[in-house]
C-alpha positions as CSV (number, residue, x, y, z in Angstrom):
1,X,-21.1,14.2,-15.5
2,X,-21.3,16.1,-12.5
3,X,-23.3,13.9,-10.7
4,X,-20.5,11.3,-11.4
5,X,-17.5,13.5,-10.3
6,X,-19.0,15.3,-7.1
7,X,-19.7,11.8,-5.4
8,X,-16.6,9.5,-4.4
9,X,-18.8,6.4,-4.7
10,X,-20.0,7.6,-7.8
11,X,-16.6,8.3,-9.3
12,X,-15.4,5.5,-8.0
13,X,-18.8,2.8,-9.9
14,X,-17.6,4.9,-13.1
15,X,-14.2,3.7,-12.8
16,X,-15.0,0.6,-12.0
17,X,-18.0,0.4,-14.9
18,X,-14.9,1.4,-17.7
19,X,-12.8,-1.7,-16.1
20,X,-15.4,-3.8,-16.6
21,X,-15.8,-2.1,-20.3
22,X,-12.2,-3.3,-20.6
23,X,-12.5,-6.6,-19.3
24,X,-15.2,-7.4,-21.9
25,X,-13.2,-6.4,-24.9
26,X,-10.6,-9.1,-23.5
27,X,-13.0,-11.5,-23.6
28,X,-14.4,-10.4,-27.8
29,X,-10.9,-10.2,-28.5
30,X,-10.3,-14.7,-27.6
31,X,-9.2,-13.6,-24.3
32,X,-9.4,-16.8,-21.6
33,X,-9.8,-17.0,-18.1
34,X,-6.9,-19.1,-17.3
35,X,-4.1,-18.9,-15.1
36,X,-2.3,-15.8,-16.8
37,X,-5.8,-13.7,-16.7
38,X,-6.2,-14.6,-12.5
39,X,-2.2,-13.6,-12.9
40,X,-3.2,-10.3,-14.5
41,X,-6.0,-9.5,-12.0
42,X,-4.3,-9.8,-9.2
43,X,-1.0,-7.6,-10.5
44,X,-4.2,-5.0,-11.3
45,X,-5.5,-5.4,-7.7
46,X,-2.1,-5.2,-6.4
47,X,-0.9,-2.3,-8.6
48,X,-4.3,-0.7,-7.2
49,X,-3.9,-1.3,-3.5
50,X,-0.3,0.0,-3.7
51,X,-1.1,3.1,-5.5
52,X,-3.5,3.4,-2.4
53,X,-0.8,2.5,0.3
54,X,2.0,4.4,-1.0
55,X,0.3,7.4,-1.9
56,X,-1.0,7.6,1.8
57,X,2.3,7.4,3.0
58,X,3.8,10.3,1.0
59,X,1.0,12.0,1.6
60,X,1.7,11.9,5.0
61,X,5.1,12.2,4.9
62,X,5.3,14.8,2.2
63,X,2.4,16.7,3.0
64,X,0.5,16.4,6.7
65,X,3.7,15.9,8.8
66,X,5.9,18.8,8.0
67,X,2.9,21.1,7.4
68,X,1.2,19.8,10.8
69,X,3.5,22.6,12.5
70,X,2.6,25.7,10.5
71,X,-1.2,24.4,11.4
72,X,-2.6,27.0,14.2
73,X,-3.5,25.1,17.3
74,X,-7.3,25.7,16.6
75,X,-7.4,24.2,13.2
76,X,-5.2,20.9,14.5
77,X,-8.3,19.2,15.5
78,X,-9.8,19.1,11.9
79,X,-6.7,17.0,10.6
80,X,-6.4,14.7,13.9
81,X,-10.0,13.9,15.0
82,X,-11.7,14.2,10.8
83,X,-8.9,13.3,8.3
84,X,-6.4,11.4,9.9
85,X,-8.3,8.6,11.1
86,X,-10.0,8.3,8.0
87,X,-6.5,8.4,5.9
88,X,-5.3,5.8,8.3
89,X,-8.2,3.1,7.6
90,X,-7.1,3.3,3.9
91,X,-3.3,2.8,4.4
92,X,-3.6,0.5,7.1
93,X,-5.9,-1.5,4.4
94,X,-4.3,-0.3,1.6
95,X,-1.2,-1.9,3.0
96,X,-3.2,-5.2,4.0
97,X,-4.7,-5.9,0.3
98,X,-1.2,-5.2,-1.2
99,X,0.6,-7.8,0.4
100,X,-2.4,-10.5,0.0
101,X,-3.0,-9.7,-3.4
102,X,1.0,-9.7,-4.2
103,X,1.2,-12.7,-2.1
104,X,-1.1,-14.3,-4.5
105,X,0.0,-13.2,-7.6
106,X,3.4,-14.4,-6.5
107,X,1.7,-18.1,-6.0
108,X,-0.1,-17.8,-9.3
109,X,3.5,-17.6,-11.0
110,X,5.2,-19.9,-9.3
111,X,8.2,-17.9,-8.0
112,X,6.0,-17.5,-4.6
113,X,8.7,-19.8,-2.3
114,X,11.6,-18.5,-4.8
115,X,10.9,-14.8,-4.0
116,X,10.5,-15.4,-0.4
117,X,14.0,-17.1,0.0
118,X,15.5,-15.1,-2.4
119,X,16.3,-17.6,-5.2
120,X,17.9,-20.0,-2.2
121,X,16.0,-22.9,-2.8
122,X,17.4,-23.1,-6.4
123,X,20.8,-24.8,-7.5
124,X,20.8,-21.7,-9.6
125,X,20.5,-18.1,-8.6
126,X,17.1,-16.5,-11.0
127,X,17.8,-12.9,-10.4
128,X,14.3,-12.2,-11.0
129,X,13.3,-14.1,-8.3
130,X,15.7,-12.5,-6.0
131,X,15.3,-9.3,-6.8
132,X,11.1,-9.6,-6.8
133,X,11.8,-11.2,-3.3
134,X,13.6,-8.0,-1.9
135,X,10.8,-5.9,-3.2
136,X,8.3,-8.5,-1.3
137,X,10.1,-8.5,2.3
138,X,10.8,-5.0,2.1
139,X,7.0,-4.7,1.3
140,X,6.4,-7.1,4.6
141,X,8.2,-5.1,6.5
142,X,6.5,-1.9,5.8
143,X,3.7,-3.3,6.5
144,X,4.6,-4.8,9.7
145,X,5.7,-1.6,10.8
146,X,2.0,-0.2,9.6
147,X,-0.4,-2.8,11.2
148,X,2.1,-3.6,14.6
149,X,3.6,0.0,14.8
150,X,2.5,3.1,13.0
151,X,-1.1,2.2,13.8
152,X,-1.5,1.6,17.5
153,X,0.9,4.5,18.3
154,X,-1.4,6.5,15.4
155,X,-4.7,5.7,17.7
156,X,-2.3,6.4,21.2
157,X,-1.1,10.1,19.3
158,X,-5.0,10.9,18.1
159,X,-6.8,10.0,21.3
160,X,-8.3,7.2,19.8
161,X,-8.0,5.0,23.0
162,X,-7.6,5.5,26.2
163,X,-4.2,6.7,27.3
164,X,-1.9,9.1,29.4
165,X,-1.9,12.6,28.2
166,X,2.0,12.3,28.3
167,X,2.0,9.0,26.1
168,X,0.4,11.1,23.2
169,X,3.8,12.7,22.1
170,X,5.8,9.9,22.4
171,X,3.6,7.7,20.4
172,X,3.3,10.2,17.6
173,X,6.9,10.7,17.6
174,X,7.4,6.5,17.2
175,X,4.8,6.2,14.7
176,X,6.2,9.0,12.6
177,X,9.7,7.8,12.7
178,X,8.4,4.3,11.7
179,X,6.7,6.5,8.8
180,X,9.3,7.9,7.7
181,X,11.3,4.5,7.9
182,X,8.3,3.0,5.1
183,X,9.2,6.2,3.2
184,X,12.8,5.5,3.5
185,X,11.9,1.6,2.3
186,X,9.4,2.5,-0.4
187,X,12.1,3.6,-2.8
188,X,14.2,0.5,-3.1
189,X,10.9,-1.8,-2.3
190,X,9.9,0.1,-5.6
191,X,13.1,0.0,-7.4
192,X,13.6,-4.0,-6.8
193,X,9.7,-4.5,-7.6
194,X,10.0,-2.9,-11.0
195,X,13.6,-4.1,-12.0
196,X,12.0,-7.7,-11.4
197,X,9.6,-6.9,-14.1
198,X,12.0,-4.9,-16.8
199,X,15.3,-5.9,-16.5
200,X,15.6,-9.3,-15.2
């Protein structure tokens, strides 16, 4: 078991082996590969990529940023040259395969062009669809904000391109304010993508 827990990869093939374990007894127990199974893959790939995105992002904003300051000087370097730029590539694609694989599930039940225009392009109002649809352009916009914002100011802040020494604080300062602004947006983004599912 150790061999499996003191490698990422490792633990990671385990989890994945148990999925598969799971995805078998579907299939013994008459399960089909038809349009709600695809649905149900995707809201496990999106469930999964989210878990990824979001918990970066409160990890950041929960954790690195208000502790960055109690950090002596010395020791900063470990967090913005070794961890930061490998926490980044995760959200940043964290963020990316949660809004193609909810994109998709969205098409594969057919409230895809409802969601996005919040329930306009009905004669009716579906609060489902609206609601869901709040949760999905919030969801856009956070991720805007990661790939077009928080991310080049993020390389600008680390030294990860070339730049002024005086840009460095500025960027840092914008791509944490645009953090805190996903933070600020995961909790309703959250609320509306859940209530879609339990109470409409």
């Amino acid at each position: 078991m150790a061999a499996i827990l003191t490698s990422l990869r490792n633990t990671v093939i385990a989890g994945c082996v148990l999925a598969a374990i799971l995805l078998i007894m579907y299939f013994v127990w008459d399960g089909q590969a038809g349009q709600l199974f695809w649905a149900f893959i995707f809201r496990w790939l999106h469930v999964i990529s989210g878990v990824m995105w979001i918990g970066l992002l409160w990890y950041f904003n929960f954790v690195q940023i208000p502790k960055m300051p109690s950090i002596p000087d010395d020791q900063k370097p470990a967090i913005s040259k070794v961890i930061a730029p490998e926490a980044l590539f995760w959200f940043r694609w964290g963020a990316m395969s949660t809004i193609v694989t909810g994109l998709i599930l969205a098409h594969l039940n057919g409230y895809l062009g409802d969601a996005l225009t919040l329930g306009a392009m009905n004669d009716f109002m579906v609060h489902k669809h609206t609601a869901i649809g709040i949760g999905m352009w919030l969801g856009i916009i956070m991720w805007f904000n990661v790939w077009f914002v928080i991310w080049p100011n993020q390389k600008i802040a680390l030294g990860l391109v070339d730049a002024p020494a005086d840009a460095k604080p500025a960027a840092g300062r914008t791509a944490m304010l645009f953090s805190r602004t996903n933070t600020l947006l995961s909790i309703p983004m959250l609320f509306a993508m859940v209530s879609a599912q339990n109470i409409y």
